[in-house]
PyMOL commands that place a pseudoatom at each C-alpha (Angstrom):
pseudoatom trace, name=CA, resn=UNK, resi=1, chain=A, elem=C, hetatm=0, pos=[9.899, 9.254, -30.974]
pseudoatom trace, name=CA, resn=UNK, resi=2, chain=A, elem=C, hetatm=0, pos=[9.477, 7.602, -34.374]
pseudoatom trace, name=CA, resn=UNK, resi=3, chain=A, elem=C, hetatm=0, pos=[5.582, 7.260, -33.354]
pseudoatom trace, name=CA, resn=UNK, resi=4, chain=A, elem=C, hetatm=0, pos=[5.067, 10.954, -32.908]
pseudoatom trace, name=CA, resn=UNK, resi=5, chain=A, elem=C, hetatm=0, pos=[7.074, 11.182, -36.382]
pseudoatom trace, name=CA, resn=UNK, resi=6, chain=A, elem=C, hetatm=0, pos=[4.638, 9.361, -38.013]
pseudoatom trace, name=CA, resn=UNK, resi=7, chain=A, elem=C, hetatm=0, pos=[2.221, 11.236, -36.815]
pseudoatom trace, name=CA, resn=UNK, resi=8, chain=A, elem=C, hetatm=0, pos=[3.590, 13.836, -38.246]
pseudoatom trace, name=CA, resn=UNK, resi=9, chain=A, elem=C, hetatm=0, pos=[4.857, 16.368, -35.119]
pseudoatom trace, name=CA, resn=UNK, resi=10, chain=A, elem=C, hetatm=0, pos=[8.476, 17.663, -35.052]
pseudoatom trace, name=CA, resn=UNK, resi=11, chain=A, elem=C, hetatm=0, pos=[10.277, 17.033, -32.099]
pseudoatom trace, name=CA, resn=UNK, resi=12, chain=A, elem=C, hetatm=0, pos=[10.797, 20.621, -30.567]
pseudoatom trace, name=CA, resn=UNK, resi=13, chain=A, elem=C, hetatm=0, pos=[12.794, 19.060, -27.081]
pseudoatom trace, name=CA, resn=UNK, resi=14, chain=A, elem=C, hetatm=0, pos=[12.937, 16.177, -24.917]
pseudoatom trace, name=CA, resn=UNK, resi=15, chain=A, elem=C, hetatm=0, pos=[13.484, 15.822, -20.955]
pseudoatom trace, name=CA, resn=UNK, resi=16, chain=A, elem=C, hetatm=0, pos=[12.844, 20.152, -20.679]
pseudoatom trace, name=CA, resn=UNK, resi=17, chain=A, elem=C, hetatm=0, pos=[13.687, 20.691, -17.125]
pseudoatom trace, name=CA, resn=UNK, resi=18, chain=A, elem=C, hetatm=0, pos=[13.131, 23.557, -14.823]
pseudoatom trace, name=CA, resn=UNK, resi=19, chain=A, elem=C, hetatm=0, pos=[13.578, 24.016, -11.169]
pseudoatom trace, name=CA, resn=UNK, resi=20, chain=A, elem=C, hetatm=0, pos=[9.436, 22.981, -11.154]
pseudoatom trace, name=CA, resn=UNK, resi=21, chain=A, elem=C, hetatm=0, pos=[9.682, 19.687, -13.241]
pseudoatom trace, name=CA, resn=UNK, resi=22, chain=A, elem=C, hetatm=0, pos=[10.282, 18.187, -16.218]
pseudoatom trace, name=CA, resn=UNK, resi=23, chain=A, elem=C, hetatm=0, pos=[8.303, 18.012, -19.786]
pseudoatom trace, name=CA, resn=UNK, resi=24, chain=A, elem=C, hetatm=0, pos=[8.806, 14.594, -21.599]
pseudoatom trace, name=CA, resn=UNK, resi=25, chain=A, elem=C, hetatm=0, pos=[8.504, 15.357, -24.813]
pseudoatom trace, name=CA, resn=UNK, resi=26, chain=A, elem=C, hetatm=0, pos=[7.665, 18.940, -26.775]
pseudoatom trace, name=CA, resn=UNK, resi=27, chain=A, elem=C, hetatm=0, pos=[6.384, 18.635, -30.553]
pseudoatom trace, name=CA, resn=UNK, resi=28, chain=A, elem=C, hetatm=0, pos=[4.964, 21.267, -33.150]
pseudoatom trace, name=CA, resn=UNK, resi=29, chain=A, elem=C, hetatm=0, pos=[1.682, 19.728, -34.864]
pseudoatom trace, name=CA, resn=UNK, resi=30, chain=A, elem=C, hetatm=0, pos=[2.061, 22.004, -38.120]
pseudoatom trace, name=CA, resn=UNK, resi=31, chain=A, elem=C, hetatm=0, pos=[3.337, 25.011, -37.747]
pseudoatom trace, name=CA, resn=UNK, resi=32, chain=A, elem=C, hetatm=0, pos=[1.130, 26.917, -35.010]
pseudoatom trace, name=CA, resn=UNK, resi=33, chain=A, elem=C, hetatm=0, pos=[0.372, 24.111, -32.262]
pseudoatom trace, name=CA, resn=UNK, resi=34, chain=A, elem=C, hetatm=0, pos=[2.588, 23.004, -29.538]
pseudoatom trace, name=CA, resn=UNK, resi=35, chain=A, elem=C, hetatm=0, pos=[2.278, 19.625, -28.355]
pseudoatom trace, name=CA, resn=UNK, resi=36, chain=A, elem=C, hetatm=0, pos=[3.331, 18.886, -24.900]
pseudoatom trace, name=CA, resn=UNK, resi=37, chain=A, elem=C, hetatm=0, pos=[3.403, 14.979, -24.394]
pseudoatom trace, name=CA, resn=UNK, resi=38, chain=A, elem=C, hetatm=0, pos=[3.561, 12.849, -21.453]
pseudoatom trace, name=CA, resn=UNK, resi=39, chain=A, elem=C, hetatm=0, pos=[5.380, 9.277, -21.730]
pseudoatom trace, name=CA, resn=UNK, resi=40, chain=A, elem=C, hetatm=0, pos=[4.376, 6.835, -19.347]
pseudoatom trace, name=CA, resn=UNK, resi=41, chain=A, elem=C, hetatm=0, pos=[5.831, 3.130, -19.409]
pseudoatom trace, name=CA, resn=UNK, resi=42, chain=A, elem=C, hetatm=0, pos=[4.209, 0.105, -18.245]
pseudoatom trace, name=CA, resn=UNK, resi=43, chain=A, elem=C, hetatm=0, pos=[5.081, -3.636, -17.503]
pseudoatom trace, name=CA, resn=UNK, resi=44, chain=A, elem=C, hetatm=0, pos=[1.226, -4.956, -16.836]
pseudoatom trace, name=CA, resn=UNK, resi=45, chain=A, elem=C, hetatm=0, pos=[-1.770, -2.923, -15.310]
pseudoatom trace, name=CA, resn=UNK, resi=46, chain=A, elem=C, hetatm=0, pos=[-1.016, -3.288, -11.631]
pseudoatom trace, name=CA, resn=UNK, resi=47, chain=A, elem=C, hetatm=0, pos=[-1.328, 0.599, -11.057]
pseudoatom trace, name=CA, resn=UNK, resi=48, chain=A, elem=C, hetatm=0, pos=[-3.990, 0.590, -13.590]
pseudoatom trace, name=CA, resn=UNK, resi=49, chain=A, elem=C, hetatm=0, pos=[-4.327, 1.853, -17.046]
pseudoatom trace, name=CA, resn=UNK, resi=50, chain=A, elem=C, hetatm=0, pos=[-3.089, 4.995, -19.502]
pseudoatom trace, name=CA, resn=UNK, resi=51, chain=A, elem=C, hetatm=0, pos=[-6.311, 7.049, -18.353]
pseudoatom trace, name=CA, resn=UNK, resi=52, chain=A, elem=C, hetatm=0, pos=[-5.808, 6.598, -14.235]
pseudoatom trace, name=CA, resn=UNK, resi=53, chain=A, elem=C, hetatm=0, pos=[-1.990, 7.324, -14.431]
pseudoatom trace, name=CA, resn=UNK, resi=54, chain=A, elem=C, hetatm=0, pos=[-2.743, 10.635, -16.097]
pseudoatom trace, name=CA, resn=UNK, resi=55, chain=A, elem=C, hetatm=0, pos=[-4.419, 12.200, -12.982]
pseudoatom trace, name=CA, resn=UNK, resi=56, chain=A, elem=C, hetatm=0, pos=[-6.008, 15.737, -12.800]
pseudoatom trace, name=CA, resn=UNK, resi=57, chain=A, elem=C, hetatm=0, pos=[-3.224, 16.416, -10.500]
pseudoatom trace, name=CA, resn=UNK, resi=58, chain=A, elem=C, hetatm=0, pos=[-0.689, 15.445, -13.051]
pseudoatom trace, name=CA, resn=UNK, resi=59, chain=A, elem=C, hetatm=0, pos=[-2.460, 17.375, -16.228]
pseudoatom trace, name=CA, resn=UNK, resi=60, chain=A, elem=C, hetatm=0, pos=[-2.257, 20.886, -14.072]
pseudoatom trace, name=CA, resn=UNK, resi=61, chain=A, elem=C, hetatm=0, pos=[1.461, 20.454, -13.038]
pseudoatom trace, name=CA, resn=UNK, resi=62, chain=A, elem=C, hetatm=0, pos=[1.857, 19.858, -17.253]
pseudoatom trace, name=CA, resn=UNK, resi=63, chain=A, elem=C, hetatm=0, pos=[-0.252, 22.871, -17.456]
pseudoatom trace, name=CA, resn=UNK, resi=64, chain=A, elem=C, hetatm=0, pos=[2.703, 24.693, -15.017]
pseudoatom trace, name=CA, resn=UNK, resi=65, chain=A, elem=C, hetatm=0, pos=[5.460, 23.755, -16.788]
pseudoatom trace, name=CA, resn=UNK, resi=66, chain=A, elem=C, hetatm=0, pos=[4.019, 23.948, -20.293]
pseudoatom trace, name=CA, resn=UNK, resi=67, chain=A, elem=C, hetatm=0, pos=[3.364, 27.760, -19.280]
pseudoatom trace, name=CA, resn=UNK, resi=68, chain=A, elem=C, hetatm=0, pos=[7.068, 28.191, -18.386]
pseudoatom trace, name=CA, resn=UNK, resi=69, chain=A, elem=C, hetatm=0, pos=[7.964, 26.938, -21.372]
pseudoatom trace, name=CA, resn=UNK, resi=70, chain=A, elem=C, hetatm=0, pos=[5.988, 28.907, -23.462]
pseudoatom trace, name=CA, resn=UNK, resi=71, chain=A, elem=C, hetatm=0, pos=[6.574, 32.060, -21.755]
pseudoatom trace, name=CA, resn=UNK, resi=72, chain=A, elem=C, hetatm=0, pos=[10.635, 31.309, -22.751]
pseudoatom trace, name=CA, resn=UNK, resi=73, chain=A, elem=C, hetatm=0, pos=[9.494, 30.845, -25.938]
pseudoatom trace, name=CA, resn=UNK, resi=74, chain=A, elem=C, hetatm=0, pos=[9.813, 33.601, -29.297]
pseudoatom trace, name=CA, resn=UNK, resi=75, chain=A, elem=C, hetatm=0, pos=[7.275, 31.281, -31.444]
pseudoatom trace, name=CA, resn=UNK, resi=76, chain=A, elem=C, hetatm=0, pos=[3.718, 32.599, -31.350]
pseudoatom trace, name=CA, resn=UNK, resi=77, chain=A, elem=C, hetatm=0, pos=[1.940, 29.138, -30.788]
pseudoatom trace, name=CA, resn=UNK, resi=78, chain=A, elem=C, hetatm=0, pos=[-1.739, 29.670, -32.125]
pseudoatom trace, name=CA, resn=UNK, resi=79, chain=A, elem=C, hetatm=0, pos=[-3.076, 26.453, -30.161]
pseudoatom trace, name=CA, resn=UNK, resi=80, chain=A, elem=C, hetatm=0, pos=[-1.728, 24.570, -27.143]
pseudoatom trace, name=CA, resn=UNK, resi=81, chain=A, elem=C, hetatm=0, pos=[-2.458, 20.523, -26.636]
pseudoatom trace, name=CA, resn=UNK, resi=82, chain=A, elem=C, hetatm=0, pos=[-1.550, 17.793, -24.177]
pseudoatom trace, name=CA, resn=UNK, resi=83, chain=A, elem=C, hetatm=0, pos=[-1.192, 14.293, -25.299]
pseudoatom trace, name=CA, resn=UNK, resi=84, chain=A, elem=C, hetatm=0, pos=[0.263, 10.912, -23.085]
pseudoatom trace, name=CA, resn=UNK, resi=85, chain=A, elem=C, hetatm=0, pos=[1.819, 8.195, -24.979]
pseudoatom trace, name=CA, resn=UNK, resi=86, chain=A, elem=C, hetatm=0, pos=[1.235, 4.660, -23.135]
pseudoatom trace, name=CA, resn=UNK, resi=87, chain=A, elem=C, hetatm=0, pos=[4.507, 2.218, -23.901]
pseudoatom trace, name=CA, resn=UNK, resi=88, chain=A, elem=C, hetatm=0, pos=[3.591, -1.599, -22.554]
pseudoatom trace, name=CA, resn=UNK, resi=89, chain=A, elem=C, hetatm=0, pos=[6.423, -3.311, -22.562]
pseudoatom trace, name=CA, resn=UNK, resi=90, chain=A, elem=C, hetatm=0, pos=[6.645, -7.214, -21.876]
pseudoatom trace, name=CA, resn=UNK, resi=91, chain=A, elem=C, hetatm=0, pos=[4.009, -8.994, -23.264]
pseudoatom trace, name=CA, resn=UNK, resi=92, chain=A, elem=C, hetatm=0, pos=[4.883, -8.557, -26.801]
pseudoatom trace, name=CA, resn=UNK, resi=93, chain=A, elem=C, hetatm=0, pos=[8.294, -8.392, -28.796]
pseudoatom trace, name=CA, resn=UNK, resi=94, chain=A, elem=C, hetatm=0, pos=[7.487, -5.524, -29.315]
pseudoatom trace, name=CA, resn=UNK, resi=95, chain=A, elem=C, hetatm=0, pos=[6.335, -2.560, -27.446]
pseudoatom trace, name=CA, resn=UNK, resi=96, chain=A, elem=C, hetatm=0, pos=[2.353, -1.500, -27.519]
pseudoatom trace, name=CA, resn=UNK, resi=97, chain=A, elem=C, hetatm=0, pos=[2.024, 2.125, -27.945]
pseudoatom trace, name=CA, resn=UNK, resi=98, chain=A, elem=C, hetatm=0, pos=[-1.513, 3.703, -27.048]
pseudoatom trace, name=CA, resn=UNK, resi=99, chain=A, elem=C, hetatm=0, pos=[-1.445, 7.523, -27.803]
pseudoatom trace, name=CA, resn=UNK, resi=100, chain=A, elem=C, hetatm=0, pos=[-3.965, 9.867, -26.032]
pseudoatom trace, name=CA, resn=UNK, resi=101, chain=A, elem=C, hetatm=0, pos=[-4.444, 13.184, -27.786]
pseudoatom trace, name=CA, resn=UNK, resi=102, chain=A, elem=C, hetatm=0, pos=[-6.375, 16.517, -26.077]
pseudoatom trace, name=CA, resn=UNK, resi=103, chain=A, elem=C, hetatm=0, pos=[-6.146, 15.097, -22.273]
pseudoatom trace, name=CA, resn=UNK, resi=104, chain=A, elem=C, hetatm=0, pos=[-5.884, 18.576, -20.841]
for i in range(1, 104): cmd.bond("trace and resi %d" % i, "trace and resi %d" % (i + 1))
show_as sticks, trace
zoom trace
């Protein structure tokens, strides 16, 4: 969370859930874009990287759910984005955060 602070998005929700799935992380970039944000965690690249675990498959059923969520929704969003966050965790004290922006 304090990465997409200082990136300056406001944390709208975490863990939304719906009968469909669940939404990591919801942030307002400004105040007209949504940002819908996957997390994935990693120990090593056994299942390989950030940019195979986010799979075509996976961005649509974000798509789904970011629709529902939106369609609940009294804001007028002006633009719509999906971003995954990569935390490795393991090698370093400290975790290594890779953040994809516009992935669907």
């Amino acid at each position: 969370m304090e990465h997409l602070r200082a990136q300056g998005l406001r944390i709208v929700a975490r863990n939304w859930r719906c009968r469909y799935g669940e939404l990591d992380v919801i942030a307002a970039d400004g105040d007209r874009s949504v940002v819908f944000v996957e997390v994935k965690t990693r120990t090593g690249d056994g299942f390989g990287g950030l940019e195979q675990a986010v799979t075509p498959v996976k961005v649509r059923r974000i798509r789904r759910l970011a629709a529902l969520w939106l369609a609940a929704q009294d804001d007028g969003w002006a633009t719509v984005r999906i971003d995954v966050i990569g935390v490795r965790i393991g090698r370093r004290r400290t975790p290594e955060i890779t953040h994809l922006r516009g992935v669907g």
